[in-house]
Structures are given as C-alpha cells and as structure tokens.
C-alpha positions in Angstrom: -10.8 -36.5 7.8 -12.1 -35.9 4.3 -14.2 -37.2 1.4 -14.0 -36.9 -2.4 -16.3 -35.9 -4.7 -16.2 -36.3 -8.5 -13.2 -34.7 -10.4 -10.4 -35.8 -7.3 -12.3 -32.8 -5.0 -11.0 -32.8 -1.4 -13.7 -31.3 0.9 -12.4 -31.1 5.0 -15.1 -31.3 6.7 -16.2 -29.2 10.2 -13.2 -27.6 10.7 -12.5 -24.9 13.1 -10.8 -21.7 12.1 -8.6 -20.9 15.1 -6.3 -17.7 13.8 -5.6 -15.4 10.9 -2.5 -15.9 9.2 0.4 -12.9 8.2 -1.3 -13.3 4.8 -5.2 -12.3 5.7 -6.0 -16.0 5.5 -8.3 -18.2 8.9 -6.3 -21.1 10.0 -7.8 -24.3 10.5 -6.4 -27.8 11.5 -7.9 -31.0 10.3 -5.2 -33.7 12.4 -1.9 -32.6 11.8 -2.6 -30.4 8.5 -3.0 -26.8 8.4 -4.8 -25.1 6.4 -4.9 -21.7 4.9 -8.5 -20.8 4.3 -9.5 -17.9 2.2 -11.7 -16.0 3.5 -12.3 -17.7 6.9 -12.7 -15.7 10.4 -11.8 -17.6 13.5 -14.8 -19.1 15.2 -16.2 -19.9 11.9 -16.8 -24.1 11.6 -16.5 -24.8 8.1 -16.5 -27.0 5.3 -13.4 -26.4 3.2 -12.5 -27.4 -0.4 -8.7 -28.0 -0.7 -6.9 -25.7 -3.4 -3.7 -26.5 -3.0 -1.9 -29.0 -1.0 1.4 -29.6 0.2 3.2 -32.2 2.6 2.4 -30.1 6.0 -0.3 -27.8 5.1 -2.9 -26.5 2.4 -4.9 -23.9 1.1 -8.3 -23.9 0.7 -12.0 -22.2 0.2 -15.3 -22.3 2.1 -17.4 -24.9 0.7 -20.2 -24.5 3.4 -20.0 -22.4 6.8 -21.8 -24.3 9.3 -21.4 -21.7 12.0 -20.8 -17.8 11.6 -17.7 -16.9 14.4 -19.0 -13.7 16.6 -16.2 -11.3 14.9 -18.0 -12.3 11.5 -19.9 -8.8 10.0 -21.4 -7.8 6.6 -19.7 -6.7 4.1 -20.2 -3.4 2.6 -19.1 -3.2 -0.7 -21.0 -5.1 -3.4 -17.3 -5.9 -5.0 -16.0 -7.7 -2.0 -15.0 -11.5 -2.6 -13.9 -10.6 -6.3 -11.8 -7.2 -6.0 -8.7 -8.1 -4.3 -8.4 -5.3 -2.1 -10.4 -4.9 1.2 -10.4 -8.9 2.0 -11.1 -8.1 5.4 -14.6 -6.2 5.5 -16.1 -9.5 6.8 -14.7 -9.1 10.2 -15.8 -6.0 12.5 -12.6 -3.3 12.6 -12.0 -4.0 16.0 -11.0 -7.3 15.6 -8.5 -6.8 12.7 -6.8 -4.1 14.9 -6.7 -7.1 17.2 -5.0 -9.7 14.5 -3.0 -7.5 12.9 -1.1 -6.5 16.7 -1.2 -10.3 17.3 0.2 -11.2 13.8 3.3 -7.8 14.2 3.9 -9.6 17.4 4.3 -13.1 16.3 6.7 -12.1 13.7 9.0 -10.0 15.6 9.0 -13.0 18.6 9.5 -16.1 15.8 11.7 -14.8 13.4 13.5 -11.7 15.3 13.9 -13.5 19.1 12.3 -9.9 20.4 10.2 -10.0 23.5 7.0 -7.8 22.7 5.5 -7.6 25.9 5.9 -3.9 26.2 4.4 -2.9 22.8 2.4 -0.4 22.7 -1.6 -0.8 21.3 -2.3 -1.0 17.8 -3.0 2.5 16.8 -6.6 2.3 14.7 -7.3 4.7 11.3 -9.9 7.3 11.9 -11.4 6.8 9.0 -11.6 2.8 7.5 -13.9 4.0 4.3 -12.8 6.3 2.0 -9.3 7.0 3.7 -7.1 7.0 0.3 -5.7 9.7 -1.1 -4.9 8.0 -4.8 -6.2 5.0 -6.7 -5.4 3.8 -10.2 -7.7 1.6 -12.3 -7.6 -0.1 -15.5 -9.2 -0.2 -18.8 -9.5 -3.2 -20.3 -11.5 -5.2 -22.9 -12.1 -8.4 -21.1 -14.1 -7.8 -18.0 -14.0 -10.3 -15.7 -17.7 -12.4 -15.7 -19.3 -12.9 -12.2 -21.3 -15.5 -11.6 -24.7 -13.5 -11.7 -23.2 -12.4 -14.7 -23.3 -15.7 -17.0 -26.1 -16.9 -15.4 -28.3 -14.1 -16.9 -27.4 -16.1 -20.7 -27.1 -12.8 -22.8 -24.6 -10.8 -24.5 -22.2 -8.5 -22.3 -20.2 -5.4 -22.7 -16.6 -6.4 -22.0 -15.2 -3.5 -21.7 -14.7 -3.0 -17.9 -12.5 0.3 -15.3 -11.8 -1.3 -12.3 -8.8 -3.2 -11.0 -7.4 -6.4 -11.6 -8.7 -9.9 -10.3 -6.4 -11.6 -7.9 -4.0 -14.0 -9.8 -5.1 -12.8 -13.3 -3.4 -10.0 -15.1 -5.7 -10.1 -18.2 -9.2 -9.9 -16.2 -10.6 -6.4 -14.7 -13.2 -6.1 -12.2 -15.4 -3.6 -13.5 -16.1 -1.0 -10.1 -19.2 0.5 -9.8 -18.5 1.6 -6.1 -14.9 1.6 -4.5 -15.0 2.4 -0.7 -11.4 3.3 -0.9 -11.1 6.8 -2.2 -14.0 10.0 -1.3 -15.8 11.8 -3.9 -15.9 12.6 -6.6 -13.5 9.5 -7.2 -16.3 7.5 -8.2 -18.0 10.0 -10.3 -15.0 10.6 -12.1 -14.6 7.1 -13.1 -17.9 5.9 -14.3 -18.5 9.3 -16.4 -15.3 8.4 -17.8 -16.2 4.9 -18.5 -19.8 6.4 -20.0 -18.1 8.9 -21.8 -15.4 6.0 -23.6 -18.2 3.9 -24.4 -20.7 6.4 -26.1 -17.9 7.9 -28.1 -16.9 4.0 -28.9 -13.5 4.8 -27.5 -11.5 1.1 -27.4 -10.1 -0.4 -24.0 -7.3 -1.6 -23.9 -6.3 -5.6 -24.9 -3.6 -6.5 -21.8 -2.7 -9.3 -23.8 -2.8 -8.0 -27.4 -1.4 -4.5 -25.8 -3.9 -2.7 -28.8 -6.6 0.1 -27.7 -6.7 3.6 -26.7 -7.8 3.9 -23.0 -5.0 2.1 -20.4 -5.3 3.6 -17.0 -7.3 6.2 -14.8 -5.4 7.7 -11.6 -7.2 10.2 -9.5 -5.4 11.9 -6.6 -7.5 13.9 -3.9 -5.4 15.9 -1.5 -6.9 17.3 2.1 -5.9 20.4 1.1 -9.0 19.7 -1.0 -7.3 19.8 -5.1 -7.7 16.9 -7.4 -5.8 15.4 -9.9 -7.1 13.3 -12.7 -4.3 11.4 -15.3 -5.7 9.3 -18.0 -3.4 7.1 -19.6 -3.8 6.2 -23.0 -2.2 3.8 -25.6 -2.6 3.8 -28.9 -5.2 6.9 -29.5 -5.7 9.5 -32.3 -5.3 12.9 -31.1 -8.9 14.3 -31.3 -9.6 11.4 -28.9 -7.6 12.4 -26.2 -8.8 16.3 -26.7 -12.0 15.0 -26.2 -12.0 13.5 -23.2 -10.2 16.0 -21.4 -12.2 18.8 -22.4 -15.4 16.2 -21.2 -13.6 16.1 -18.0 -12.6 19.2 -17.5 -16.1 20.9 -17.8 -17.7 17.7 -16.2 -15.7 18.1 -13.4 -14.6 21.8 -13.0 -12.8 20.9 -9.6 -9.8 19.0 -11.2 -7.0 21.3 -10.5 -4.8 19.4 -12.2 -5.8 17.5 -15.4 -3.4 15.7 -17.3 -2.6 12.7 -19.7 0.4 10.2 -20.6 1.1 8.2 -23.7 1.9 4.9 -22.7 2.9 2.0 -25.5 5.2 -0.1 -23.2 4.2 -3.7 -22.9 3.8 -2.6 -18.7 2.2 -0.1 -16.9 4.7 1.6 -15.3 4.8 5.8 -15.9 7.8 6.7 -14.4 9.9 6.7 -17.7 7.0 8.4 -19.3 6.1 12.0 -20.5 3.3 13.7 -19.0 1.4 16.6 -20.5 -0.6 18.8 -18.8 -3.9 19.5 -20.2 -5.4 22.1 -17.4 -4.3 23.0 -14.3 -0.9 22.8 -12.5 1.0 19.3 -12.9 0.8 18.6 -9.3 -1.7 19.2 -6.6 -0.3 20.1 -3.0 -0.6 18.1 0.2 -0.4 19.7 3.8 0.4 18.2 7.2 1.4 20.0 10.4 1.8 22.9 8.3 4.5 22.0 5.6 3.1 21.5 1.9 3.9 18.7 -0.4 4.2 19.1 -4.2 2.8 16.1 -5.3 3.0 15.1 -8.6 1.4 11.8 -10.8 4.4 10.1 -9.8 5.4 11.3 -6.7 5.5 8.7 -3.7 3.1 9.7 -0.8 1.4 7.9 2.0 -1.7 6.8 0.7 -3.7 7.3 3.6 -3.3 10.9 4.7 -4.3 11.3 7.9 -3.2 8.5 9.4 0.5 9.1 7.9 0.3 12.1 10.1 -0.4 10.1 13.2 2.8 7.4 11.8 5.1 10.5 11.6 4.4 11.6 14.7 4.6 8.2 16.6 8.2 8.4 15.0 9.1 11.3 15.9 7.8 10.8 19.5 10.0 7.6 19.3 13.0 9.3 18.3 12.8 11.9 21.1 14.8 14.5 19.8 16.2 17.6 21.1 17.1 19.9 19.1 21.0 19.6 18.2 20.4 15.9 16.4 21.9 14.7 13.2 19.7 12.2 11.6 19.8 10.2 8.7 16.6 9.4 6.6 16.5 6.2 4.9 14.7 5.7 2.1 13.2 9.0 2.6 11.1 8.8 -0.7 9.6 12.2 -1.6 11.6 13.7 1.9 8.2 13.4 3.6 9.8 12.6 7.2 12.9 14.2 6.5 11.0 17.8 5.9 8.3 16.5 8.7 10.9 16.2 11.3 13.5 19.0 10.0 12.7 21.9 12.8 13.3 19.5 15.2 17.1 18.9 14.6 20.1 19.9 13.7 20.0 19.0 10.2 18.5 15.8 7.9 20.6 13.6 5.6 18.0 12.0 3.3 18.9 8.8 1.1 16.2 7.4 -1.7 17.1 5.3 -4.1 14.6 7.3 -7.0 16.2 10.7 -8.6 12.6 12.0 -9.2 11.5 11.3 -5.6 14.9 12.9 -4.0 13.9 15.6 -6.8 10.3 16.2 -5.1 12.1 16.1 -1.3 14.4 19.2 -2.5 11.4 21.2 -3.7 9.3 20.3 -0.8 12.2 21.5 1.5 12.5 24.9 -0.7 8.9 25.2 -1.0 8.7 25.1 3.2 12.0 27.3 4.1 13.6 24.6 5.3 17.4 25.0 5.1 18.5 22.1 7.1 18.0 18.7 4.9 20.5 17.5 1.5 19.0 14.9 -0.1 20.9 12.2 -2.6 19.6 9.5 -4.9 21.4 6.2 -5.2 21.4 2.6 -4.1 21.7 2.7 -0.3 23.9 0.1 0.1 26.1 2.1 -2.3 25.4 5.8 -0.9 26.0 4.7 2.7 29.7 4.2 2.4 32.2 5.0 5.2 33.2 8.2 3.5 29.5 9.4 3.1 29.5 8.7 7.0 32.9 10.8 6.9 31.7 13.5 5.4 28.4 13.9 6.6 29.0 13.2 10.1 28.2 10.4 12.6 24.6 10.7 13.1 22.6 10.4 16.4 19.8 8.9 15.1 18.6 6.9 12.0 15.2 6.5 10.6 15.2 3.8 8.4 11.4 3.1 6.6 12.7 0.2 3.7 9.9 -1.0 1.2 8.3 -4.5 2.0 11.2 -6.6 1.2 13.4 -4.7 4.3 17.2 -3.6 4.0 19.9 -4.9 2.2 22.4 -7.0 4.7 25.1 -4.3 3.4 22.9 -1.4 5.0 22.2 -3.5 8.0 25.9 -3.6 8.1 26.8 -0.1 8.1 23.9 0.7 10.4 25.9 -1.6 12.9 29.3 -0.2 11.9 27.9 3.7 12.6 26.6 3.0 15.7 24.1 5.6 16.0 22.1 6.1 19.2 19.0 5.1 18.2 17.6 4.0 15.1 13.8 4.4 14.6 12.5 1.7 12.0 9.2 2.2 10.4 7.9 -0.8 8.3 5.5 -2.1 6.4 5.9 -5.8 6.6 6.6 -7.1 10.1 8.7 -10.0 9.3 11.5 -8.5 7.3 11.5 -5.5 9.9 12.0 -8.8 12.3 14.8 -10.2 10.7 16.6 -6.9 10.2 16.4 -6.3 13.2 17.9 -10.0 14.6 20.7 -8.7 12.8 20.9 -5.5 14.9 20.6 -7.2 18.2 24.1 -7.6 18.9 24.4 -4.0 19.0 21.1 -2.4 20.0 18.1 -3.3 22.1 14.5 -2.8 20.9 12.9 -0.7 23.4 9.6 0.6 22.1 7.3 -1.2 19.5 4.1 0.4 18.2 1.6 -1.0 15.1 0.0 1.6 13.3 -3.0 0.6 11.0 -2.6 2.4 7.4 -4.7 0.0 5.7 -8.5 -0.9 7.0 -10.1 -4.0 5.9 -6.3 -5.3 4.6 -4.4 -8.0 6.3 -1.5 -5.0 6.3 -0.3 -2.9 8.6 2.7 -0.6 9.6 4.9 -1.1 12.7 7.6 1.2 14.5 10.4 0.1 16.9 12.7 2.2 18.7 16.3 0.9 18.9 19.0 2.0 21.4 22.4 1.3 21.3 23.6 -1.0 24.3 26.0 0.5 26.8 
C-alpha cells in the first residue's frame, strides 16, 4: 500500500480521490484507510504523503498528481495554497455548489435522521470574487517565507499586511492581491504598507506584543461609503496623525476614518475605544430599503448581496401573514428582525452582545420601525418561561445560532413553546443537524434550502423550515 522514504515518510501511492469532506478536504481510500487529503478534487489519482495518522484514517498532502480530475481549474489568486482562505479556487464554482449541497445533505441525513430528498437547490452567490463587504489584516514583523522566497538566497523585509498562515499565529502572509473585497481595498492596504515602511513605522511582534502598526480593517458598503480602522499598539502620537492624514488625502472616499489603541495580548476590539479621525464613526448599509448603521464593531453579513437573497429565502420560508409574533434568535445587529418587521405583528429579538442589540435598536429608530424590542443576555437565560409570559407565545421562531448551534436549554424551551414553525438559518450543517434531532419529536422538517455565502470556501449556509406536528 505504501513505501518509505528517508526520515519515516509514508508516501500512498495512486490513490483515487472519491469525495470532499465537511472540512474542504478530497477523500481517498488506500484498503481500509481513509484519508483526508489537502487540497485534493475528486477524480484526481494521486500520490499522497501522510501527515497525520490515526487507527482508521489520516491526513495527508499531494506528493505527485498523476491525473488532473475534470472539476480541477486554475487558480486565480497568486496567494492561493498559502493564505488560508479561498481553499477551493481549484475546483470550477459549479462543482462546489454541487459538494457543498451534497455535504448539507449528508449531515442532516447521518447525524439528524432527516430525509433530504425534497431540498431545494443550492442557491449560488452572484458574485464569487470580490463579494465581501469587510476584511481585516495584520501587521506583523515576521512575514511568512515562501519557497520562491528563500530560494532567491538574499536578505528580506519581514515586515508583512496580510493574514495569518493556517496553523501559525506568529506568521503573516504578506497580500499583494486579495480577491475577497472590491476596490479600493487593495489600494488601501499596500499604500498603507508603503507608507509604514518609508516612514520606518514598526510592525507589530505577535509574540513579543512590541510595535506600532497591529491591524488594518476596511469596510465597503453598497451604499457605496468606506470605512478604514487602523489599529495600532504601542505608537507615539505624531505617528498615528500621520498616517491618517496620509490616508485621508490618499484616499478622499473614506467616509469614515478612524483608529483604536490596542495593547491587549489579543486582537479583539470590542472592549476597546475607538476615535474617530474623519468622517462619521460608522458607514451605512442598505437592503430592501431599510439602512444599517454599521459601525467597526458591528456584526453584519459579510457578503452583502447574497445576505439579501438568505433573508429573503427565510422569510419566504416562514410564510407570514401579517398578524405573526416572532421571536429572533440571536438576532445580532437586528438585521432579520428589522428585515422582516413590516411583515408581522411585532419582533422579539434576543443577542447575547449589548453593543449588537444596541445597533438593532438604532437600526429600528433609524427605519421607523415601531414593532421590534430587542434584549441582550445569554439565551438560554433570556428565554425563560416568564420572558415567554410576558412577551407572548410566538407563532414563529427564527433561530440563526453561531457555528457551534444552540444550547440544549434553548433547544429545550424551543420544544416547551411550541411555536408553529421555527425557521433555522445556519452556518454549519452538522450542529443545525443535531439541533434539530432534538426537535424531531415535536416538529417535522418540511423545507431545506443551502445558500452559498462563501465562494471558493468549503462553507456554506443552510435553512430549514420546521412545523409543528398535529
């Protein structure tokens, strides 16, 4: 089955990638061991070099590809095979719609007993290049070498503004191109990066935690305003006035230019100030006609347009008519809550963020909307019989948990409230699976659709429709 080479090296050879796992990885079998290969499409034959290994399957990497499987395409971005994001640009866009329905599907049939033969088709993004809405890189003082890189045998510049290589916290990618995010995204960050280096500005040591320049986040809105925040670390005043000034005449369409002082050992900004250098301290957003307030820390669907068509696909799903009581869970920044609030009676949103609920309550003031109350807690805390009492029974929940699903005490008072029909939007299909395993004694699954947020990313979005049994 396999042969060693010097240094205890298992190489697999000819072996046929047959699937692509939940996790973005080909599957291959070599007798009775799977493997996990990075990088792999199925119909590829390759040669694999084992990574990992453990009693009924392994992980690996392509040593040699033999033959190229039809679904195989070039990728487009110079980055791809270092950056960790995108790990799907070589396969064509057709056929990850195709895995990622297949993949929704498995999960919801292994680990929730659901039959999916009614789902709907995968719902594709418009766009699969430039479709985000807000990145955030890194500054950091230990770029990560490619191999092109040492090869050339001369002294680099460390200093790199990209993102983090997969598995190392201490290593950026220096971007040159991201795919991810329209202009002037790019523009924005390699003047900055030019700027920091002529003025011999330091970037930041992520294991030392010394320098001046941390983080870069740019936020574009299709309302067509920008946002730049720079976050710095340990920087002298006239620094920081002097790349915002270079920014704000470089670039005299940032409508909202701002900067944070972050000394924390992490990167996190939400317990952070944030001062506003020109501009407003938020951009807006707009879809079907309502405005966002979005702010450096507000939660928004990174992919604009295609949020649109997943609010829609869940408010088609909920059917509504008019006189309705719904609860929003986990209604972050009130996004669905306001999206959906003409239709119904009135919203009850639930997040467990104050600053996000604090964003929903503006957004519904800033829209004339009189017909949503918002509260910040934990859910499973918030969601108590007497909230139920006070609030009402509603006829419908939408529920749209982070990756790692509800708590069993929400899934509990979800079955103890007995609401018609609960729409669940997810992000990860096998926790939205065993939630809803739980539900089944209660409610049937009647309507299943996968909605693609993420092109060229093993992720993807699914929304079931649940109705209470007779």
């Amino acid at each position: 089955m396999s042969r060693r080479k010097p240094g205890t090296v298992t190489i697999i050879p000819n072996v046929h990638v047959i699937d692509i796992a939940e996790e973005g990885k080909g599957v291959g079998k070599a007798d009775e061991l799977v493997i996990f290969i990075d990088k792999a499409v199925p119909g590829d034959v390759v040669d694999v070099r084992l990574t990992k290994k453990k009693k009924n399957f392994a992980e690996a990497i392509i040593e040699q590809l033999h033959e190229k499987s039809a679904l195989r395409t070039e990728p487009f971005c110079q980055h791809f095979g270092t950056c960790g994001g995108c790990k799907w640009q070589h396969m064509g866009y057709e056929s990850q719609l195709k895995f990622k329905q297949k993949n929704v599907e498995a999960a919801l049939q292994r680990l929730g007993k659901i039959d999916t033969s009614f789902t709907k088709p995968i719902l594709g993004s418009a766009k699969n290049k430039y479709y985000r809405n807000k990145l955030e890189f890194t500054f950091s003082n230990k770029r990560w070498l490619e191999k092109t890189d040492v090869e050339r045998d001369e002294d680099f510049d460390m200093n790199a503004l990209g993102f983090h290589v997969p598995l190392r916290f201490d290593k950026i990618l220096d971007i040159e191109h991201c795919y991810l995010q329209d202009d002037p995204s790019n523009q924005i960050r390699n003047a900055v990066r030019k700027y920091a280096l002529e003025n011999e500005i330091s970037f930041y040591d992520l294991r030392n935690h010394e320098g001046v320049l941390r983080n870069l986040i740019i936020r574009t809105s299709s309302t067509g305003e920008i946002m730049v925040a720079v976050v710095f670390a340990y920087p002298e005043q006239d620094q920081i006035d002097g790349l915002m000034n270079f920014l704000k005449s470089e670039f005299p369409q940032i409508t909202s230019l701002l900067y944070i002082v972050n000394q924390k050992k992490n990167d996190t900004i939400f317990d952070q100030d944030v001062n506003t250098f020109a501009g407003r301290d938020h951009i807006f957003e707009e879809m079907d006609g309502i405005r966002f307030k979005i702010g450096v820390k507000s939660f928004y669907q990174t992919n604009s347009e295609q949020a649109f068509e997943l609010y829609k696909i869940t408010k088609e799903f909920a059917g509504f008519k008019g006189n309705e009581l719904v609860y929003d869970l986990y209604t972050g920044a009130g996004t669905i809550a306001n999206f959906i609030a003409k239709e119904v009676k009135q919203v009850v949103g639930v997040e467990y963020v104050p600053t996000a609920i604090e964003d929903a309550k503006f957004n519904s003031e800033l829209n004339g909307i009189e017909n949503t109350i918002f509260y910040a807690g934990d859910m499973k805390d918030i969601l108590t019989a007497e909230f139920i009492s006070n609030h009402g029974k509603p006829d419908v929940v939408i529920t749209d948990p982070p990756r790692a699903g509800m708590h069993a005490d929400v899934v509990q008072r979800l079955l103890e409230m007995e609401a018609e029909k609960i729409v669940y939007v997810s992000c990860n299909a096998a926790t939205q699976a065993r939630d809803l395993e739980l539900l089944k004694d209660k409610y049937d699954v009647v309507r299943i659709r996968p909605v693609d947020m993420f092109p060229h990313t093993q992720h993807v979005e699914n929304v079931v429709l649940l109705r209470l049994k007779a």
